[in-house]
C-alpha positions in Angstrom: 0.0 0.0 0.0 3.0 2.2 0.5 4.5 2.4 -2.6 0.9 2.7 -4.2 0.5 5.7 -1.9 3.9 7.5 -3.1 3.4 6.3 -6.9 0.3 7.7 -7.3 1.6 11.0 -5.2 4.4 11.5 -6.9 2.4 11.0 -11.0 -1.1 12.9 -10.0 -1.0 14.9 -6.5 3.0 16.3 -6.4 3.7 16.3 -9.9 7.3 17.0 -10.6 6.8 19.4 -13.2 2.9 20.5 -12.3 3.1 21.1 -8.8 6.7 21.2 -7.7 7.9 23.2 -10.8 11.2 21.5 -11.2 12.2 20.6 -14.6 10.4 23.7 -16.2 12.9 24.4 -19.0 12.7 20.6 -21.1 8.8 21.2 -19.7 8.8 24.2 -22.0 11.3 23.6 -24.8 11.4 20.2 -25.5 7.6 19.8 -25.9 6.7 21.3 -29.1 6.0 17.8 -30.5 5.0 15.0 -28.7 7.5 12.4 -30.2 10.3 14.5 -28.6 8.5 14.6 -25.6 8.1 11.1 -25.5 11.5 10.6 -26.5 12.8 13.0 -23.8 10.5 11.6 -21.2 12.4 8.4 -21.7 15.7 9.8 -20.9 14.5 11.4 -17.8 13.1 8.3 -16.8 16.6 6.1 -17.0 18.7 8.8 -16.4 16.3 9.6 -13.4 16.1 6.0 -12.0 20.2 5.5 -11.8 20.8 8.7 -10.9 18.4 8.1 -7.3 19.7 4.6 -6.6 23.6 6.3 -7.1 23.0 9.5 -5.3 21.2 7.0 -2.0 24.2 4.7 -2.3 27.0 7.4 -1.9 24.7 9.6 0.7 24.0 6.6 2.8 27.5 4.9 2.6 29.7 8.1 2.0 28.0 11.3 3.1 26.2 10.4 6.1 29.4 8.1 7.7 31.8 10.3 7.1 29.3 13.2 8.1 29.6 15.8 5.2 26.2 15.5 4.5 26.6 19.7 3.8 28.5 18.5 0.5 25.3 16.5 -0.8 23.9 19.3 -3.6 27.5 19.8 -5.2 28.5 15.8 -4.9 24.7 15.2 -6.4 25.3 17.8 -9.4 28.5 15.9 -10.2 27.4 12.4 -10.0 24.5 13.2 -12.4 26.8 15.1 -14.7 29.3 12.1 -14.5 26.2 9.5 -15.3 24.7 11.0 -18.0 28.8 11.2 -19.4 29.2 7.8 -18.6 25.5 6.5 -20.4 26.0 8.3 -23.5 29.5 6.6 -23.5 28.2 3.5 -22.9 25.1 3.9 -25.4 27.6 5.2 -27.9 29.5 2.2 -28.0 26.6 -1.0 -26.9 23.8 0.5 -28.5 24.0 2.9 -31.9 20.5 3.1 -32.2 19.7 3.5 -29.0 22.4 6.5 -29.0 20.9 8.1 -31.9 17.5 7.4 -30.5 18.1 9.8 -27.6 20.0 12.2 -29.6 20.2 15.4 -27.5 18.0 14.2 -25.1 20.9 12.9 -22.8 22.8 15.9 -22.6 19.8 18.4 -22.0 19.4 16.1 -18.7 22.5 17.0 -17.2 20.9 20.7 -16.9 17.4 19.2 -15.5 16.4 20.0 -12.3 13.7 17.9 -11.6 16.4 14.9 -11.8 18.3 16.7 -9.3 15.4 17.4 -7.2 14.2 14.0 -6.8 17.5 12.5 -5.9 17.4 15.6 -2.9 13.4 14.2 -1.9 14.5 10.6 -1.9 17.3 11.3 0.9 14.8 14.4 2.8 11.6 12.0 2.8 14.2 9.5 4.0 13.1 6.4 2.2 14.6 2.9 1.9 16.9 2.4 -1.8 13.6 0.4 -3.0 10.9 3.4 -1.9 14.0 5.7 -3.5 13.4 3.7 -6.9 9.6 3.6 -6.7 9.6 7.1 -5.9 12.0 7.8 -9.0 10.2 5.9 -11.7 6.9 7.4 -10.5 8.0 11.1 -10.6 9.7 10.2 -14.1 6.4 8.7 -15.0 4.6 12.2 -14.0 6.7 14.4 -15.8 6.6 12.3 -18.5 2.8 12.5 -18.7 2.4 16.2 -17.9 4.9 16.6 -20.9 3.1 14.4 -23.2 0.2 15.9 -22.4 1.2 19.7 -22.8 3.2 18.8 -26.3 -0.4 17.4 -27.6 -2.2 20.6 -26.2 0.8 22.3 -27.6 0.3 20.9 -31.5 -3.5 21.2 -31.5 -2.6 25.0 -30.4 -0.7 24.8 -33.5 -4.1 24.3 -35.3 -6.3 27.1 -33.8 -6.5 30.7 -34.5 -4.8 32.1 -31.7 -4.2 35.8 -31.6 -1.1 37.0 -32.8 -0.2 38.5 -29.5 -0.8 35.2 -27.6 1.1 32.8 -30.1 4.1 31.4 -29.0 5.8 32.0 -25.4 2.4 33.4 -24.1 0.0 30.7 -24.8 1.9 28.0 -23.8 2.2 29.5 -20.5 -2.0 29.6 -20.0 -1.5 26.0 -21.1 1.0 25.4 -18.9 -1.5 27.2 -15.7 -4.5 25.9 -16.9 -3.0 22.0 -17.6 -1.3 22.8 -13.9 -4.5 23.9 -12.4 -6.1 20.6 -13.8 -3.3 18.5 -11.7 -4.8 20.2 -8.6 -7.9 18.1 -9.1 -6.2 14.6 -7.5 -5.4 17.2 -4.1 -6.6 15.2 -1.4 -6.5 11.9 -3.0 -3.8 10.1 -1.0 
C-alpha cells in the first residue's frame, strides 16, 4: 500500500513538473511535438532511476558516515553530470540506435532539475533504496505525462486561430497554468 501511496503522489498529487515546478525548461522547450516529448520523457526516466539509486548509495554509505552531508547538492550535481557522461558513452558504443534514439536528449538532462530534485526528496523523505526507486520511476512517470500531455495541447494550439499577441511564449504559459491547475484536481487523493 505504500508504494501505491507514493506512486500515485508523486504522478497525479506532487507532480514534478505541475506542482513542484522543477524541470520547467525541457517542460517548456522540449515539448513542441510529442515524439520529442516522449523521447525525452524516456531519458529522464533512466537517467532519473540510476541517478536516485547512485545518489542513496553514496549519501547513505559516503555522506552520512563520514558526516559531510553539507556536500550532498555539489556531490549530487556531479554524480548526475558524470552518469549521464558515462550513459552516452556507454550507449555510444553498446547501442548505436539506441544512441541516436536519444540524440540530444541525454545531454539536455545534465541541466534538468527535476532529476536533481528527486534525488534531494528521496534522501529528505528518507526512504529505503527500494521506496527511492519507486519514488523515481513514478515522478519520471509524471513528468513524463504532464509533458506528453502539454506537447499534444501544444500541436492542436498549433491548429487554432490564436491571436497574434498570444502565439508562442504566451500561450503555452496559459496552457501550462491551466494544464497545472487541472493537476490540482487529484489534491486530497492520497
Amino acid at each position: 500500500m505504500e508504494y501505491f501511496i507514493i506512486i500515485i503522489s508523486a504522478i497525479f498529487v506532487s507532480n514534478i513538473v505541475l506542482s513542484q515546478f522543477l524541470g520547467i525548461c525541457p517542460f517548456l522547450g522540449v515539448s513542441g511535438k510529442v515524439s520529442t516529448a516522449v523521447g525525452m520523457s524516456g531519458a529522464v526516466l533512466f537517467v532519473m532511476t540510476i541517478a536516485t539509486i547512485v545518489t542513496w548509495l553514496i549519501f547513505n554509505y559516503v555522506l552520512e558516515p563520514f558526516n559531510i552531508t553539507f556536500l550532498q547538492t555539489i556531490i549530487f550535481i556531479l554524480v548526475i553530470a558524470s552518469l549521464v557522461q558515462m550513459v552516452e558513452i556507454v550507449l555510444k558504443k553498446v547501442s548505436p540506435p539506441l544512441y541516436q534514439a536519444l540524440g540530444i536528449y541525454l545531454p539536455l538532462i545534465t541541466t534538468n532539475c527535476a532529476v536533481l530534485g528527486v534525488a534531494i526528496l528521496t534522501i529528505s523523505n528518507n526512504f529505503n533504496l527500494v521506496e527511492g526507486v519507486v519514488f523515481a520511476i513514478a515522478n519520471a512517470i509524471g513528468f513524463g505525462l504532464a509533458m506528453t500531455l502539454f506537447a499534444g495541447l501544444r500541436e492542436h494550439l498549433d491548429l487554432m486561430e490564436v491571436p497574434k499577441s498570444m502565439r508562442g511564449a504566451p500561450i503555452a504559459l496559459v496552457t501550462a497554468g491551466i494544464l497545472a491547475l487541472a493537476f490540482m484536481g487529484f489534491v486530497g487523493l492520497v
